[in-house]
C-alpha positions as CSV (number, residue, x, y, z in Angstrom):
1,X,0.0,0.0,0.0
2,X,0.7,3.6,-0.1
3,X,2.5,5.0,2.8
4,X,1.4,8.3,2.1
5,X,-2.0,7.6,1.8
6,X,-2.4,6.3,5.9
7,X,-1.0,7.2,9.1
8,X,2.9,6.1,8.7
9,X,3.8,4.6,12.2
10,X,5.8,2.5,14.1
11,X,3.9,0.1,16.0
12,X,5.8,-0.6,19.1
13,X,3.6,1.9,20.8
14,X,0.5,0.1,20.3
15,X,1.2,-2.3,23.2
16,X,1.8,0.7,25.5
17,X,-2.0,2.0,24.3
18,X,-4.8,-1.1,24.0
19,X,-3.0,-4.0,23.4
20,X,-3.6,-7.2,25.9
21,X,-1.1,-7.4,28.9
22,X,0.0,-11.1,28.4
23,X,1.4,-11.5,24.9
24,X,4.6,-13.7,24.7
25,X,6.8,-14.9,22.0
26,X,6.6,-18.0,19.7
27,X,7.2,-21.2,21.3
28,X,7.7,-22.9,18.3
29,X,11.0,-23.2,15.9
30,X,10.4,-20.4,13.3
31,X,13.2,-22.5,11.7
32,X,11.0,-25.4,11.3
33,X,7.7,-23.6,9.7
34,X,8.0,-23.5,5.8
35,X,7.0,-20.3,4.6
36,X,6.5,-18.7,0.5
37,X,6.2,-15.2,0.4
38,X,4.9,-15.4,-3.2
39,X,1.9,-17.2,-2.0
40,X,1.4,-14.8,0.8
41,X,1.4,-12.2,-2.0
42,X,-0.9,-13.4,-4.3
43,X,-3.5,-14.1,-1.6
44,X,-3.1,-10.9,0.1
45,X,-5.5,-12.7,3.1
46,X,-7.3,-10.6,5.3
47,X,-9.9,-12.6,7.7
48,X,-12.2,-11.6,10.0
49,X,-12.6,-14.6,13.6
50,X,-15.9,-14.8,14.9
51,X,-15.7,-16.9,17.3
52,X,-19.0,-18.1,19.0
53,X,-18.5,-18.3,22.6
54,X,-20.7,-20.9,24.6
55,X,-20.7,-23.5,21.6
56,X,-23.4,-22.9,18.8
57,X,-25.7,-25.3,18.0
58,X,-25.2,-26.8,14.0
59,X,-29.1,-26.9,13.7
60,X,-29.3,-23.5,12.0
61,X,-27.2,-24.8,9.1
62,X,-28.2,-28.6,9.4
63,X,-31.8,-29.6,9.7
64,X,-31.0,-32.3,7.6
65,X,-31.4,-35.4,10.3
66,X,-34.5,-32.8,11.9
67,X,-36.8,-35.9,11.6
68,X,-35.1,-37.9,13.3
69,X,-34.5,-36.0,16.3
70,X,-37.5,-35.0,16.3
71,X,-38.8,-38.6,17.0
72,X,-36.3,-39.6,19.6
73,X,-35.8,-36.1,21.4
74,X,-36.8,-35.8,24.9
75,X,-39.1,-32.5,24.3
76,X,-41.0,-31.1,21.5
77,X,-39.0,-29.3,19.4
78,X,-42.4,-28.4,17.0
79,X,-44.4,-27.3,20.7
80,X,-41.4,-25.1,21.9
81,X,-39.9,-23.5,19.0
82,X,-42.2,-21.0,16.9
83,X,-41.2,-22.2,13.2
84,X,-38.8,-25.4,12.0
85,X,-38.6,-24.9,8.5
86,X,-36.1,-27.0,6.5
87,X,-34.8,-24.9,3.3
88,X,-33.9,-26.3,0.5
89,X,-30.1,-27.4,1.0
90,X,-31.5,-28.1,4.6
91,X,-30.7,-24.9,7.0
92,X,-33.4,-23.6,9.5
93,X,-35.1,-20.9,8.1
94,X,-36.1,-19.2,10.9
95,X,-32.1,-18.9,12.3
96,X,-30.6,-17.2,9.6
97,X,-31.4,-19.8,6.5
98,X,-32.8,-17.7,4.3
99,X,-29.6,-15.5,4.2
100,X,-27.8,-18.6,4.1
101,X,-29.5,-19.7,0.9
102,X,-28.7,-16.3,-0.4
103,X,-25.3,-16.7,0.1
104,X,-24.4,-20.2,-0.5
105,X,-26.5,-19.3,-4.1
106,X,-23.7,-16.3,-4.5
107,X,-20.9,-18.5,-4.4
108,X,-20.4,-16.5,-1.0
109,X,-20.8,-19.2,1.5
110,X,-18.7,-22.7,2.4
111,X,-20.7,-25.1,5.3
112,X,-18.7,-27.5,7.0
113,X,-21.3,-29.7,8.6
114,X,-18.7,-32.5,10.1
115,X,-16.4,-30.4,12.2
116,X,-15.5,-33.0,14.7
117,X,-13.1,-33.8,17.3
118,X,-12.2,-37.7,17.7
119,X,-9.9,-36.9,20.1
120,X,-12.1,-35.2,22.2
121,X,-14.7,-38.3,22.0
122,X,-11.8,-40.4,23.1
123,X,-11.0,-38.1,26.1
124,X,-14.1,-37.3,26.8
125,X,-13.8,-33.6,27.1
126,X,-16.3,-31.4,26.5
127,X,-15.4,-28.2,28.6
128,X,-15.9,-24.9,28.1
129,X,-12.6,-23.2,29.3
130,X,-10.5,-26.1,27.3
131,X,-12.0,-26.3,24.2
132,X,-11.9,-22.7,23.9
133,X,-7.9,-22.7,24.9
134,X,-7.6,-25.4,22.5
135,X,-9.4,-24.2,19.1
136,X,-7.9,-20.5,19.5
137,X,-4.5,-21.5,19.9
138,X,-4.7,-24.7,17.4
139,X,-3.0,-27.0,19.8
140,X,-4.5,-30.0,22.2
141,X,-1.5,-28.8,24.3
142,X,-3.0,-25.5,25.9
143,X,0.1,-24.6,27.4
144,X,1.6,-23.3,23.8
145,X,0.8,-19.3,22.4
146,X,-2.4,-18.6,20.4
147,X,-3.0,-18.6,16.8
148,X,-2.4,-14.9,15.8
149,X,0.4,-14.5,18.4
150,X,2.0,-17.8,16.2
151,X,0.6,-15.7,12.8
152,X,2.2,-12.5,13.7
153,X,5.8,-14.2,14.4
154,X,5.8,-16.1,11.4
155,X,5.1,-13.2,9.4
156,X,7.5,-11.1,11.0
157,X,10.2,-13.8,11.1
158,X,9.4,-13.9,7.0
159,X,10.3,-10.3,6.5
160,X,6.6,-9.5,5.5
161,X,5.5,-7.4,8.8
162,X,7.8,-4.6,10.4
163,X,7.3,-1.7,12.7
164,X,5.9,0.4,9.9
165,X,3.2,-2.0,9.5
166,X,-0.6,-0.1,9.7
167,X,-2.4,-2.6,12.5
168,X,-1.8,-5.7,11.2
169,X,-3.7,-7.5,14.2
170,X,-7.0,-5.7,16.5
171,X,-9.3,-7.4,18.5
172,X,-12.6,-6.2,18.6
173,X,-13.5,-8.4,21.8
174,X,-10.9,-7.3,24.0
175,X,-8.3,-10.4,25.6
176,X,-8.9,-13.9,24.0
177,X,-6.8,-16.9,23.7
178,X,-6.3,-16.6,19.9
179,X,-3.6,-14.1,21.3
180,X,-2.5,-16.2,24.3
181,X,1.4,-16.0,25.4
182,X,4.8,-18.0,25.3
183,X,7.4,-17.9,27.2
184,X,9.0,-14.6,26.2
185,X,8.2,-10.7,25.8
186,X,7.2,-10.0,21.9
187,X,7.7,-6.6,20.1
188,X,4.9,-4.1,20.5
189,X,3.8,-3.9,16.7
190,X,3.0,-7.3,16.7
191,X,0.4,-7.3,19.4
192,X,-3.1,-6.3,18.7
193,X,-4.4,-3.2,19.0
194,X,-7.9,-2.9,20.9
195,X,-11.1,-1.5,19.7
196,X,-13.8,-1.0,22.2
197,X,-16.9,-3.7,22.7
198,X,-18.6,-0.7,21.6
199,X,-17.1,0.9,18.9
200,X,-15.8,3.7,21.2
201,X,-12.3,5.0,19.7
202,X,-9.6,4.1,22.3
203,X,-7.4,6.8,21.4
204,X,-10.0,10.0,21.6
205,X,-9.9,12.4,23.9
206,X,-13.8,13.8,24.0
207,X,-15.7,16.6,25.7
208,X,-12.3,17.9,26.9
209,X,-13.2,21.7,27.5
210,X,-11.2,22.7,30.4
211,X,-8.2,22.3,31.7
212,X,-5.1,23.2,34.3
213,X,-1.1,22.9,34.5
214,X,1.2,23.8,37.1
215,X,3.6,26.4,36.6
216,X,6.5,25.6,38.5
217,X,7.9,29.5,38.1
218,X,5.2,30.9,39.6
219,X,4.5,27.7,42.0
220,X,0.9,28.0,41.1
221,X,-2.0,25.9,39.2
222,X,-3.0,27.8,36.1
223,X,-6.7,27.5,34.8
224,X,-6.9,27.8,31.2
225,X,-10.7,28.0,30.8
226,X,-12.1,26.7,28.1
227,X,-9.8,25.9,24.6
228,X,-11.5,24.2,21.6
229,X,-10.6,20.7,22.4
230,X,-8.3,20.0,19.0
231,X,-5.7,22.6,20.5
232,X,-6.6,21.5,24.4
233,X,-5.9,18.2,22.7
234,X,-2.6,19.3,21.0
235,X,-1.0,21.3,24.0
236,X,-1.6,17.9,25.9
237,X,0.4,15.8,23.6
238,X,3.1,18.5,23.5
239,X,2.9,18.4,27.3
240,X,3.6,14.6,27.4
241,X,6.2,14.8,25.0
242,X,8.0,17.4,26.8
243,X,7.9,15.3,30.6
244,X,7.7,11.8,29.5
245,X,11.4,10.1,29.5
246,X,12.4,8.5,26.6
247,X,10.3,5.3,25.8
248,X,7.2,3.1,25.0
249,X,4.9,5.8,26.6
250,X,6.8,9.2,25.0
251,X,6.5,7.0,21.5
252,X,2.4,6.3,22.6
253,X,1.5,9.8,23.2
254,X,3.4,11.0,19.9
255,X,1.3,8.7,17.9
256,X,-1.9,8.8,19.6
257,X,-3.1,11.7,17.6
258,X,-2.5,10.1,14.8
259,X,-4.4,7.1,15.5
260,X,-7.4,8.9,16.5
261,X,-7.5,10.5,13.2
262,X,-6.7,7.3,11.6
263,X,-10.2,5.7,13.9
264,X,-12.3,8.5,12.9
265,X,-11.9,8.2,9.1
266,X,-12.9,5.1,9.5
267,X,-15.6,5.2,11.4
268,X,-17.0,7.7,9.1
269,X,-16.2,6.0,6.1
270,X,-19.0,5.7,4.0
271,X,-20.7,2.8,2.5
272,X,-21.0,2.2,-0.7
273,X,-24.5,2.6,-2.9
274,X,-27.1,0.0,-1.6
275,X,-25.0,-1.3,1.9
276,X,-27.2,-0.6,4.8
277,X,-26.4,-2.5,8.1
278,X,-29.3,-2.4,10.6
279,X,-28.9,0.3,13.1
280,X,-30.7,-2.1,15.8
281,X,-27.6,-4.7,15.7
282,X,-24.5,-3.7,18.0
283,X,-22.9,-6.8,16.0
284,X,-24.1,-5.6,12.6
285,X,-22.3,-2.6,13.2
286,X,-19.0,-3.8,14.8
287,X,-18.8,-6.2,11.5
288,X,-19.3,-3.0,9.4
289,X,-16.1,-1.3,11.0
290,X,-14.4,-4.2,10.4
291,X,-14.9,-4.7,6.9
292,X,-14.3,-1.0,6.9
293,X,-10.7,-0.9,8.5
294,X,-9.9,-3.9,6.1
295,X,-10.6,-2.8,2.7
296,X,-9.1,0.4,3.8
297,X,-6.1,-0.7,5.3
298,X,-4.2,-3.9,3.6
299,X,-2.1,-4.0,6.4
300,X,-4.4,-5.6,8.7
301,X,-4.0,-9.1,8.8
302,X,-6.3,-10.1,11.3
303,X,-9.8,-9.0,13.0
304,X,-10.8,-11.4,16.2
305,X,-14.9,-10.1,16.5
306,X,-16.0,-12.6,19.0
307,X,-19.7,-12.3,19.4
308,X,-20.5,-9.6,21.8
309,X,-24.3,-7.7,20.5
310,X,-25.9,-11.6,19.6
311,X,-25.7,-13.0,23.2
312,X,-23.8,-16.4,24.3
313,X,-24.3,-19.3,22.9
314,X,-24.4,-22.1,26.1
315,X,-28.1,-23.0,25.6
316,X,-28.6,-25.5,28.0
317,X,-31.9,-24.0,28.9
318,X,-34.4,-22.0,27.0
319,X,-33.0,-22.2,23.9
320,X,-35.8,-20.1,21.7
321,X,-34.2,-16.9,21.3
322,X,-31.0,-19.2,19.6
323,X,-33.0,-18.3,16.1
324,X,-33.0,-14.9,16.8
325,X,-29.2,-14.9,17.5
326,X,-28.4,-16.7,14.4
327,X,-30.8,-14.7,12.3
328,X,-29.5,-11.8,13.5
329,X,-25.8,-13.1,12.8
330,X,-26.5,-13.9,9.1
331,X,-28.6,-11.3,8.7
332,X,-25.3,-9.1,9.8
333,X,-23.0,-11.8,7.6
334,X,-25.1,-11.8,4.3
335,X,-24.5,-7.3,4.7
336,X,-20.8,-7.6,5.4
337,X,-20.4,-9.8,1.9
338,X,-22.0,-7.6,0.1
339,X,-20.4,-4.7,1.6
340,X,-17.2,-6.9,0.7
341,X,-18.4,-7.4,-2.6
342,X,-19.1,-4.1,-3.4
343,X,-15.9,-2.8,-2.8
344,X,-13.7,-5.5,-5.0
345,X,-12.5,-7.1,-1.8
346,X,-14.0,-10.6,-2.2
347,X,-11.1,-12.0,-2.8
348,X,-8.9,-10.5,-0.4
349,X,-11.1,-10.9,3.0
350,X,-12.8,-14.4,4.4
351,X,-15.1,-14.0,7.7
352,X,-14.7,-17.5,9.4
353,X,-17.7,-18.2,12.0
354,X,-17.3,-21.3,14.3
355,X,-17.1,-22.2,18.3
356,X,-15.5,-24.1,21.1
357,X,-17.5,-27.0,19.9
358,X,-21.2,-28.0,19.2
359,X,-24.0,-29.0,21.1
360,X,-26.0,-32.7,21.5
361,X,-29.5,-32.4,19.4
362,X,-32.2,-33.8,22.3
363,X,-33.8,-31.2,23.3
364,X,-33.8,-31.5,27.0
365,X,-36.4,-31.5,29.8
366,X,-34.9,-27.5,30.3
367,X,-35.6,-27.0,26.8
368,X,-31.7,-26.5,25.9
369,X,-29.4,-28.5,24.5
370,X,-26.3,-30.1,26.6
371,X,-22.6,-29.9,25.3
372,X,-21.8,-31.8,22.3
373,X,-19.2,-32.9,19.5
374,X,-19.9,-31.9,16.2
375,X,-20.5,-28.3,14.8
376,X,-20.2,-26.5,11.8
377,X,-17.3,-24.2,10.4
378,X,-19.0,-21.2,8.1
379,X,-16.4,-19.4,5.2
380,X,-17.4,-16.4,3.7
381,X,-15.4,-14.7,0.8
382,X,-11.3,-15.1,0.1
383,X,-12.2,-16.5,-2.9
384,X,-8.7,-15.6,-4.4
385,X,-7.3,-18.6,-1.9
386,X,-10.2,-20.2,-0.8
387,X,-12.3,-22.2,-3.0
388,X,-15.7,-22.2,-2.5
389,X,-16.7,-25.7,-1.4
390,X,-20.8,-25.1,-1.1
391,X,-21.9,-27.6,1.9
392,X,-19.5,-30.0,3.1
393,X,-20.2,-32.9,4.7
394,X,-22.9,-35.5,5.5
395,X,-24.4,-36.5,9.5
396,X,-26.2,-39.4,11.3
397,X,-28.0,-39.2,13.9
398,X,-26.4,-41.1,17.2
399,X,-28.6,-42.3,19.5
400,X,-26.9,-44.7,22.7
401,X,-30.0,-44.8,24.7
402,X,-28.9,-42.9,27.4
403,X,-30.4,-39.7,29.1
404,X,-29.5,-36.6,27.2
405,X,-26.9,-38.2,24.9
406,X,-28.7,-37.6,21.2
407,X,-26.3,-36.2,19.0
408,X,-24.8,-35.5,15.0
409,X,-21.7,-37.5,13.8
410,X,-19.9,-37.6,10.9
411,X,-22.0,-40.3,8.3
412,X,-19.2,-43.1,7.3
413,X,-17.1,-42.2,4.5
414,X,-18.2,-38.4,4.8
415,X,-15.2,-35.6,5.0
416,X,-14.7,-34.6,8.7
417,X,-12.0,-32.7,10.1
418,X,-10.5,-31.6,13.7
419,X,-11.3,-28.2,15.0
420,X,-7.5,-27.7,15.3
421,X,-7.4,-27.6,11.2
422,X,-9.0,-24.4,11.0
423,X,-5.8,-22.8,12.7
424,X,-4.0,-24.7,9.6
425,X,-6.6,-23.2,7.3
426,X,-5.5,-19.8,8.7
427,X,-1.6,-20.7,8.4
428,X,-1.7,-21.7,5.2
429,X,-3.8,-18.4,3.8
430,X,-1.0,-16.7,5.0
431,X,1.8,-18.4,3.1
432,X,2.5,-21.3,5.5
433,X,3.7,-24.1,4.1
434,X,3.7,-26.8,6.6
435,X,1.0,-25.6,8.8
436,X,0.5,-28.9,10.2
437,X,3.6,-28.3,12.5
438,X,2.0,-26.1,14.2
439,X,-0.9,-27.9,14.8
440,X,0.5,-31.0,16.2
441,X,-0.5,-33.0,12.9
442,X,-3.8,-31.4,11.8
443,X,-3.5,-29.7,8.5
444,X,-5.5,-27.2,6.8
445,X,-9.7,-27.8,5.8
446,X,-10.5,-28.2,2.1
447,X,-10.8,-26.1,-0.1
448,X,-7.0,-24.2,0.7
């Protein structure tokens, strides 16, 4: 990209401003990970990690054993829920299928019905706090660094990311594992800068009318009334400049205004002809600042959303308003493609939607569903390194005649994968050769 045309900064500072306290170097030999710079090139990935926190059910985007369950589930799934409507390629309508539809007819949209974790059956873990650990830093073994902390190292390591990189890595959901730490210190550029859970612009100073210094000639507080707040803002940045020792927090404050001008633009960035995300969404919205930032800013790398403004997804009891949460989430999805789409960048930027794991399909006597095994992985755009797979993937239904335990498995013979592969899938966008050495084995999902 142009320099010229974006703030031209160092990033050390970031750390020093929003980034999370606990970032730590690669644990892994950087010696040992294949990389090729031309591929990283050509794709010119940027992806966007929602990551549904509580474990989504796959119902919304597989009805396709509904039958079934419905026959052996311990409550009435047609007497609790206000509409089970199978679509066509067999996603709930009600929970986001018609926007599915729309999508998967676009060649937007990749369903991966038969993410599934063996290893998980075999140790029977199911945990919220582990699974989460596990699939956000692509390891079994939770002790290692997260995905993006791995990402940004490689990259940097490669000679593709430097300290004049533009925010090559924000979270959007504050601290999460996908940035989780090693054993050792990492450089400030390569740790994520924060944006607020709502949107707020970290590096603003607002409503700043009035303010006071102490003049150490006259030993006295001066009161300089009121001073239009971009030259109150100004004098304060000169002021930290002239008392702050040489260091993280001088090189902050000299590139906070900056950043706040940097924010601003895109915040006000506007959309092109025929994009409108719904005002009554907090998630719509966050997704449309990051689509934003990214087909503004080529530098970013990597978004981590999470799923603050749909609610949590651990619906072990009264699990009705799940449609509304995933209708509301591809409602939001099917806007930011277009938005995408719109602006040329549909080959560029991929949103990838999945969770700590899935959730069994008997509907229990609390009306929710209890932890489970199998969910799906959702791919939208990168279509320059991502081929469009369509649905993926075929299910049974399981049922061991046991209290509770009525759940979706890979059908024999059907393509299944470990949740572990989708930190491949992200390696490998990026240029990574090898990825599977950085899972422990697992390589990337089809279609890479």
């Amino acid at each position: 990209m142009k320099r010229r045309t974006f703030l031209k900064t160092p990033l050390a500072f970031y750390g020093a401003l929003a980034a999370p306290r606990f970032l730590r170097a690669l644990d892994t030999d950087l010696s040992k990970v294949g990389f090729d710079s031309g591929v990283y090139q050509q794709n010119g990935a940027q992806i966007i990690m929602i990551f549904l926190y509580g474990g989504a059910s796959e119902l919304a985007g597989n009805l396709t054993n509904i039958e079934e369950i419905k026959k052996a589930s311990q409550s009435d799934y047609d007497g609790y829920f206000r509409g089970i409507t199978k679509t066509s390629n067999g996603f709930w309508q009600e929970a986001g299928g018609v926007f599915m539809e729309t999508l998967l007819a676009g060649g937007d949209l990749s369903v991966f019905r038969t993410c599934y974790s063996k290893h998980r059956e075999d140790t029977n873990n199911k945990s919220h706090g582990k699974c989460v650990s596990q699939n956000q830093k692509g390891r079994f073994d939770t002790d290692k660094e997260g995905i993006f902390t791995t990402l940004a190292q490689i990259l940097k390591h490669n000679g593709v990311i430097d300290k004049d990189t533009v925010l090559p890595f924000i979270t959007m959901e504050g601290e999460s594992q996908f940035f989780a730490k090693g054993d050792r210190e990492i450089e400030g550029f390569l740790k994520p800068v924060g944006i607020g859970k709502k949107l707020d612009n970290p590096y603003a100073r607002s409503g700043i009318n009035r303010w006071y210094y102490y003049n150490a000639q006259e030993r006295e507080i001066k009161d300089y009334q009121k001073i239009a707040p971009p030259l109150l803002s100004q004098k304060m940045d000169d002021l930290a400049q002239s008392q702050n020792g040489f260091g993280a927090i001088k090189e902050a404050f000299s590139k906070r205004g900056s950043l706040e001008k940097f924010i601003e633009r895109i915040k006000t960035k506007s959309l092109p002809a025929g994009i409108k995300y719904p005002d009554n969404n907090q998630f719509a919205q966050k997704l449309q600042t990051a689509v934003k930032i990214l087909v503004a800013n080529r530098d970013t790398k990597i978004i981590s959303l999470g799923n603050d403004g749909l609610g949590g997804w651990d619906d072990h009891n009264e699990a009705r308003d799940y449609v509304t949460r995933m209708e509301n989430l591809f409602s939001a999805l099917s806007i930011a493609m277009a938005h995408i789409k719109a602006e040329g960048k549909e080959k560029n930027i991929s949103i990838m939607v999945f969770g700590e794991f899935g959730r069994n399909v008997n509907l229990n006597s609390a009306l929710g569903w209890d932890h489970g095994n199998n969910q799906n992985l959702y791919v939208l755009g990168g279509k320059g390194y991502f081929k469009t797979q369509g649905i993926v993937g075929e299910t049974t239904l399981y049922n061991p005649n046991r209290l509770n335990r009525l759940y979706l498995k890979p059908k024999e013979g059907s393509y299944s994968f470990e949740p572990l592969c989708i930190a491949a899938t992200v390696y490998k966008a990026f240029g990574v050769t090898n990825p599977a050495i950085l899972t422990g084995g697992y390589d990337a999902v089809r279609g890479l």
